[in-house]
N, C-alpha and C positions, 0 to 999 in steps of 0.2 A: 504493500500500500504506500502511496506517495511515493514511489520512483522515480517519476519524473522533478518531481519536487527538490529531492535530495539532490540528484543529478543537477537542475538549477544552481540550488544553494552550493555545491560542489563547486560549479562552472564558476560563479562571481568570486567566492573568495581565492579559489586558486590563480585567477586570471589579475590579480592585484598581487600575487607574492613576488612576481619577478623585478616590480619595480623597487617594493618592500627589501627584499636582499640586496637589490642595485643601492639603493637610499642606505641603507646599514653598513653597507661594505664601502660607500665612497665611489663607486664603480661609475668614471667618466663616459657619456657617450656622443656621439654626435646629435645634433641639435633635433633631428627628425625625428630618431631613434628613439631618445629621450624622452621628448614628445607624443611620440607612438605608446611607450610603454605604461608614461605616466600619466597619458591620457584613458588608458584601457584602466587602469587603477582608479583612475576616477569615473569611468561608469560605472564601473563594478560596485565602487563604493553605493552611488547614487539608488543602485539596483536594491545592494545590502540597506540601507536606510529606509525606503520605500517600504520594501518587505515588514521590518522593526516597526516602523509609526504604524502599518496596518494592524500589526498584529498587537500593538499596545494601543490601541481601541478598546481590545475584549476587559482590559484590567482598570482603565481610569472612566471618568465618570463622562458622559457622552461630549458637554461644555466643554471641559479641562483637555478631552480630546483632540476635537476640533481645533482647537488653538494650537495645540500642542504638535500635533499633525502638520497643521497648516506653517508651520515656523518649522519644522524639522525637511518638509519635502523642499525647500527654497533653499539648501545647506548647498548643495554641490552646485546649484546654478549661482548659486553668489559668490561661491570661491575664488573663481577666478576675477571676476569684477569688480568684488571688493578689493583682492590684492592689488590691480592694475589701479585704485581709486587711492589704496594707501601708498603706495609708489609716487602716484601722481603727487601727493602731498611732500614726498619723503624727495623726490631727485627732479619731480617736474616734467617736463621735455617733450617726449612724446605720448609718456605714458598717461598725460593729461584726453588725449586723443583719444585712445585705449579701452580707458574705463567709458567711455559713451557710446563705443564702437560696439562692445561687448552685450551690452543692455540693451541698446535699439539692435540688434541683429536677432537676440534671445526673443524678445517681443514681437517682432516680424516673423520670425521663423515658425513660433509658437500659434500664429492667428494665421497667416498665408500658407504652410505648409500643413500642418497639425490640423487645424478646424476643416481646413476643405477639403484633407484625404481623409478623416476620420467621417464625416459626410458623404462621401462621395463610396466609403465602404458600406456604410450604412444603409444607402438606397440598393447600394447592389444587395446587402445579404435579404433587404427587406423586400425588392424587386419590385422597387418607387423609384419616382422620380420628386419626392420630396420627403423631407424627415417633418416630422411634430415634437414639439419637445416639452415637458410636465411642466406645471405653475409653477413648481418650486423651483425653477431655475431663472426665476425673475429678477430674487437677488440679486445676482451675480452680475446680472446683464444691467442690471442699476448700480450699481458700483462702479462699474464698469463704465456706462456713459457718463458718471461725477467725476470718474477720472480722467478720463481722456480727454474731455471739457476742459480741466484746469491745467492739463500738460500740454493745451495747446500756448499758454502762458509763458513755458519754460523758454521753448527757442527765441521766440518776442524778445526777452530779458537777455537770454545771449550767454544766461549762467543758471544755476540750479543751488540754492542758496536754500540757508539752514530755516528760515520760514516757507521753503518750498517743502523741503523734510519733514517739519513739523504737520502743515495740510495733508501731505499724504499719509502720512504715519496714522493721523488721526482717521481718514477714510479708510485705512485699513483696520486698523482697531476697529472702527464702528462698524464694518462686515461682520469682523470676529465676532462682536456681541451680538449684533441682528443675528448673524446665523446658528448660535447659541439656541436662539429662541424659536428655530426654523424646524417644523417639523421632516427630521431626516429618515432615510431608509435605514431599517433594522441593520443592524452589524451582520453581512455574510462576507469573511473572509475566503478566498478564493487564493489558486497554486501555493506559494510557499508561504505565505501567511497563515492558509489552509492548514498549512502542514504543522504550522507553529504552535497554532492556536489550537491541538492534540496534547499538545506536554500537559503534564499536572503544571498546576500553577506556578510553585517554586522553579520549577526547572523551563517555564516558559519566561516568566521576566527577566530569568537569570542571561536566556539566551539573548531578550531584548535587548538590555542590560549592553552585553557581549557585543552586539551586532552593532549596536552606537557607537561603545567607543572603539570599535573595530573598523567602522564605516570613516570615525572622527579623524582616527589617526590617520590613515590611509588618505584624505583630502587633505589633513595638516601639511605633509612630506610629501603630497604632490602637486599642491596648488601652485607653486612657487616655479619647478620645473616644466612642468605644462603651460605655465604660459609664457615665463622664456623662451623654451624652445619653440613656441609656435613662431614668434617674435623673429630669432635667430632662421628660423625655417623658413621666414620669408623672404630673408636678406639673401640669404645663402641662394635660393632659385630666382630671384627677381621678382618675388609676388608683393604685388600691395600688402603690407603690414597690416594696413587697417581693415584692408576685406577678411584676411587670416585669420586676427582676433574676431572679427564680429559677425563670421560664420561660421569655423571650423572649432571654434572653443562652445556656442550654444550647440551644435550636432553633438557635440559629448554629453553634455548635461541633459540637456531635453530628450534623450532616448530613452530614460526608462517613462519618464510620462508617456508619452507615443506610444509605447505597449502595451499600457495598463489601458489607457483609452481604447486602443485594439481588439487587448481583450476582453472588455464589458462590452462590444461590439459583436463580439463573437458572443457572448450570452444574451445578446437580444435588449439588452440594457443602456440603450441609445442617451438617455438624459443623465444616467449615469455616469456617461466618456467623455459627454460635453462640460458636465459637471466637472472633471477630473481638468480638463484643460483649462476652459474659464475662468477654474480658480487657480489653478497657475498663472493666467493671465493677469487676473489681479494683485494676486500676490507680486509680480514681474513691476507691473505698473504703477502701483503706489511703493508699497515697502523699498523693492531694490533701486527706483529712483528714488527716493528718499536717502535710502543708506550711504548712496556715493558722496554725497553733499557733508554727511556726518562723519563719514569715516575719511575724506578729505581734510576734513577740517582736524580730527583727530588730531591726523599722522602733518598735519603744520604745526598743532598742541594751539590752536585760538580759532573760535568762528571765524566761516569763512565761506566764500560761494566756491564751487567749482566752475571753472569757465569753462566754454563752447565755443571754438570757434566754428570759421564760417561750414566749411566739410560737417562739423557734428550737429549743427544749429539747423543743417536740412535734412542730417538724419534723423533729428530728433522731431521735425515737423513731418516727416512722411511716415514716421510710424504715430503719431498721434493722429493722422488723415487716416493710415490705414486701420485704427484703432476702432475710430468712427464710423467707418463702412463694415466693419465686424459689428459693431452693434445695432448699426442701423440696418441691417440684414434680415438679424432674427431676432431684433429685439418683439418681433408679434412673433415668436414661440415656432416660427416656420422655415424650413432650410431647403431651397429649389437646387435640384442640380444647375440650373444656369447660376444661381449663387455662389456656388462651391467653385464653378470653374472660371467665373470672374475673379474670385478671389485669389485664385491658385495663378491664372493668369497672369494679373497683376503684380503680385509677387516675383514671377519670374521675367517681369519685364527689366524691373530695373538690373538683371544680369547682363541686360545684352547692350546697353549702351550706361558707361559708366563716368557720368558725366554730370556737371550741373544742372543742364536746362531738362536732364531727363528727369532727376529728383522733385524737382519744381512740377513737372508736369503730371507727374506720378502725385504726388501730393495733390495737386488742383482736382485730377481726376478721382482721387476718392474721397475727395471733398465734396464735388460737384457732383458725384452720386448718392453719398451720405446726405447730405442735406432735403433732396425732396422727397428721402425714402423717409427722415426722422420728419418730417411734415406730413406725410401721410400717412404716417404711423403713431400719430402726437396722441391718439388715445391711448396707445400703448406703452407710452410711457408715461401717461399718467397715471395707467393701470400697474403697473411697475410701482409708481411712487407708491399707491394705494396698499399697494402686497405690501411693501417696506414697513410700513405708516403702521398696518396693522400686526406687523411681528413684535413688532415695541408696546404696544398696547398689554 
């Protein structure tokens, strides 16, 4: 029973020990290599943490959960971002660049690639051409449009400053508690969670326990080399820096989300996967733009904004545009394949011309489709407010 499971749990923690011995022994490698290894270390971890927070669900109190979940599954996607954000503080340079590269690449990838294949599985396995998705995920999608509203703010300014921190910090806590109050689906733990959530008690928190700060270490010793060597990996082939960090570092972190939403797809559990990504999404959009500002300021030791220039001031506006066309999509609870594949589209335009006026116009355009869809959709997010309004109550 649970073979496959062990075999899992087997696969992650073994696929993390080579970097583990390389980091213990001192063991120099090239920039790639490095990269490769101590990148595979950090999925592995993200896989190991995911499994842990589900499975310590069945032992804390549903509240305590949720929070506690929700702040443990954001660990390996901020590892690298935050370190690029306390560098930025600590040496400046380019790693100012870096830390905004990192964030708007995680939150595009997350909404453009994630939400519109996760969709687009969904109609297949359901043999539609559209998805529905339950009330309770109204939430989310209202938090959601409060935030994206207010980051349109950021670029305008040109910096991301410790009262920008503070606003989103606050909209994220106020999910936390709203969703506190939010009637959720019964705890069924499913593959290695499944398997977790078998131990007697003692021997299941112990292993929780275990798998944190096994997951902890394991991102401690390789946040640092992972994204040097991505850094180094692009100088070394002549790749833009900045597209290196702010693609190929969220493709690590963001893979185990991608599966888990997969696989509640595969159990017919459609508001479930969207649930799993949206609130990544939020979590990505308030908290981790929040944290750069704070941990900025940190690692200079006095309040402080993090600056933007011009390159990250249109990155940062094309993922707040493409923010708002993800919620102005489904925020009426409904998901067209022509939706999915505008989005997905989209997404992959800005790879093919990598340029200013393309950014600008990529931004206009899902500006200028968000807006008449969030107008003729305005009862729905007053229905939105509504849900909110009444969780509080």
């Amino acid at each position: 029973m649970f073979l496959k499971e062990k075999i899992f749990l087997g696969i992650a923690v073994s696929a993390a020990l080579p970097w583990i011995v390389s980091f213990l022994l001192s063991v120099q490698y090239a920039p790639y290599v490095e990269a490769l290894i101590s990148g595979i270390a950090i999925v592995s971890a993200a896989f190991l943490l995911s499994w842990a927070a589900e499975t310590a669900e069945k032992d804390l109190p549903r509240s305590l959960s949720l929070a506690f979940v929700a702040l443990i599954a954001v660990l390996p996607e901020y590892a690298v971002d935050l370190y690029f954000a306390w560098m930025a503080g600590k040496v400046g340079g380019d790693y100012i660049h870096y830390a905004a590269a990192n964030m708007t690449g995680a939150n595009r990838l997350l909404l453009g690639i994630g939400w519109s294949l996760v969709a687009l599985m969904a109609m297949f396995k359901f043999k539609s051409r559209e998805i529905v998705l339950d009330e309770g995920i109204r939430l989310e999608f209202f938090i959601l449009f409060v935030a994206s509203l207010y980051c349109f703010v950021i670029p305008l300014k040109g910096q991301i400053s410790i009262f920008d921190a503070a606003v989103l910090f606050c909209i994220f806590f106020f999910y936390l508690y709203v969703a506190t109050r939010a009637k959720k689906e019964e705890f069924e733990p499913v593959g290695v969670p499944a398997y977790l959530c078998c131990f007697p008690a003692t021997k299941r928190r112990t292993s929780v326990v275990l798998l944190f700060l096994f997951s902890g270490f394991v991102i401690l010793i390789s946040v640092e080399a992972f994204a040097e060597g991505l850094v180094k990996t692009a100088k070394i082939f002549g790749i833009d820096e900045f597209l290196m960090v702010q693609w190929i570092a969220p493709l690590a972190s963001e893979s185990p989300e991608f599966i888990v939403a997969i696989y509640f797809i595969r159990r017919l559990r459609t508001t479930a996967s969207f649930n799993t990504l949206v609130s990544s999404k939020v979590n990505q959009w308030t908290l981790l733009v929040g944290c750069l500002a704070l941990v900025y300021s940190i690692a200079l030791g006095s309040p402080s904004e993090l600056p933007l220039d011009e390159r990250q001031k249109e990155e940062f506006l094309l993922t707040a545009a493409q923010s708002l066309l993800g919620v102005a999509i489904i925020i009426n609870l409904r998901f067209s394949i022509f939706e999915a594949f505008a989005l997905l589209i989209l997404f992959l335009a800005q790879f093919v011309y990598h340029s200013v006026e393309m950014r600008y116009l990529l931004s206009f355009l899902y500006i200028v489709l968000a807006v008449p869809m969030l107008l003729v959709h305005r009862s729905e997010i007053a229905k939105s407010y509504r849900h909110v309004m009444g969780l509080l109550r």
